[in-house]
C-alpha positions in Angstrom: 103.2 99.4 104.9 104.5 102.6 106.1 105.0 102.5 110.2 106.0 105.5 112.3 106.8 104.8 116.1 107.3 106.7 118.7 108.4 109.7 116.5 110.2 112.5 117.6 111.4 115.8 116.4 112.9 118.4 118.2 114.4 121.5 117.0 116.9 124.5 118.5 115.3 127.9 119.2 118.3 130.5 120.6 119.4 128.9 123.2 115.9 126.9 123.6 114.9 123.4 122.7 111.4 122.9 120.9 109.9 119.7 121.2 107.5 119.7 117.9 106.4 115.9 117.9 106.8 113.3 120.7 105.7 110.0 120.7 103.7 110.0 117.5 102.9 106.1 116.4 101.1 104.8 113.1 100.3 102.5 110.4 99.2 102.7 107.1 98.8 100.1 104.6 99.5 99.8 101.3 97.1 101.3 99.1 95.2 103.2 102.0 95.1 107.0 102.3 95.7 108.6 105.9 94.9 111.9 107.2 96.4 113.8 110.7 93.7 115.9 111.6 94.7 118.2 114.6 94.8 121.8 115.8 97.0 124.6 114.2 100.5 124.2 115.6 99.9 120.5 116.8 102.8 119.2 114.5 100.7 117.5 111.6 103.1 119.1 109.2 106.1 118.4 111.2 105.1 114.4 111.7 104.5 114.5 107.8 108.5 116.4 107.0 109.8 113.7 109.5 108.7 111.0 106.9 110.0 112.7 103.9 112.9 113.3 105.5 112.7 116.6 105.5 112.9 117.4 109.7 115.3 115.5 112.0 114.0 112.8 113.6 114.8 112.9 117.2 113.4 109.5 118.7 111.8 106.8 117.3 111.6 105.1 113.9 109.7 105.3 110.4 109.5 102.3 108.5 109.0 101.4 104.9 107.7 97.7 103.4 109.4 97.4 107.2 112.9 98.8 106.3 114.1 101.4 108.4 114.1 104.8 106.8 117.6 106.1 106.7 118.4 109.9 105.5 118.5 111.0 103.0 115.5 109.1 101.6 116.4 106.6 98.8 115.2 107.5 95.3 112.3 105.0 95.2 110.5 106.2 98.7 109.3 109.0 96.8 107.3 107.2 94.1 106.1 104.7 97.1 105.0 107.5 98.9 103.2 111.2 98.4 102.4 113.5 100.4 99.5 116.1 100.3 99.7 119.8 101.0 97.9 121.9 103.3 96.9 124.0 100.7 93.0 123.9 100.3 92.6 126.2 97.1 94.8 123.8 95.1 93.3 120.7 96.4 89.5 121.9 96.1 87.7 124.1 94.0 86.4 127.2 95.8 83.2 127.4 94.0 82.3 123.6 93.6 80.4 122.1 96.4 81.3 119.1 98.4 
């Protein structure tokens, strides 16, 4: 099971601080696929970099098979877990219908 709790991720802007994600909490289960679903600029992508380690977490924890996540991600996560682009043209045909 992959777990996310009370994830944060905040990054430096100038001399500003940009909170991206606060308190973001989850499960998902082994074998089930997950969306985020939310408005453009809400932080889906953001929440989804966090658990690849790809942004720095701020606050909170991600758990895997509940292990702590360090960084960087241990060579296994990434055949335990995938993530799925924002890219609609590669993930569905234009001309089929849904």
């Amino acid at each position: 099971m992959l777990s996310v709790e009370a994830l944060g991720v905040t990054f430096r802007r100038g001399g500003d601080t940009v909170r991206a994600v606060r308190g973001v909490s989850f499960d998902v289960g082994r074998g089930e696929s997950f969306g985020i679903v939310g408005e453009s600029g809400s932080g889906k992508s953001t929440v989804l970099r966090a658990i690849c380690g790809l942004a720095p977490t701020t606050a909170g924890a991600i758990r895997l098979g509940g292990q702590v996540l360090e960084t960087p991600r241990p060579a296994d996560f990434y055949r335990r877990v995938q993530m799925v682009f924002q890219d609609p043209y590669a993930s569905l045909h234009p001309r089929h219908t849904v």
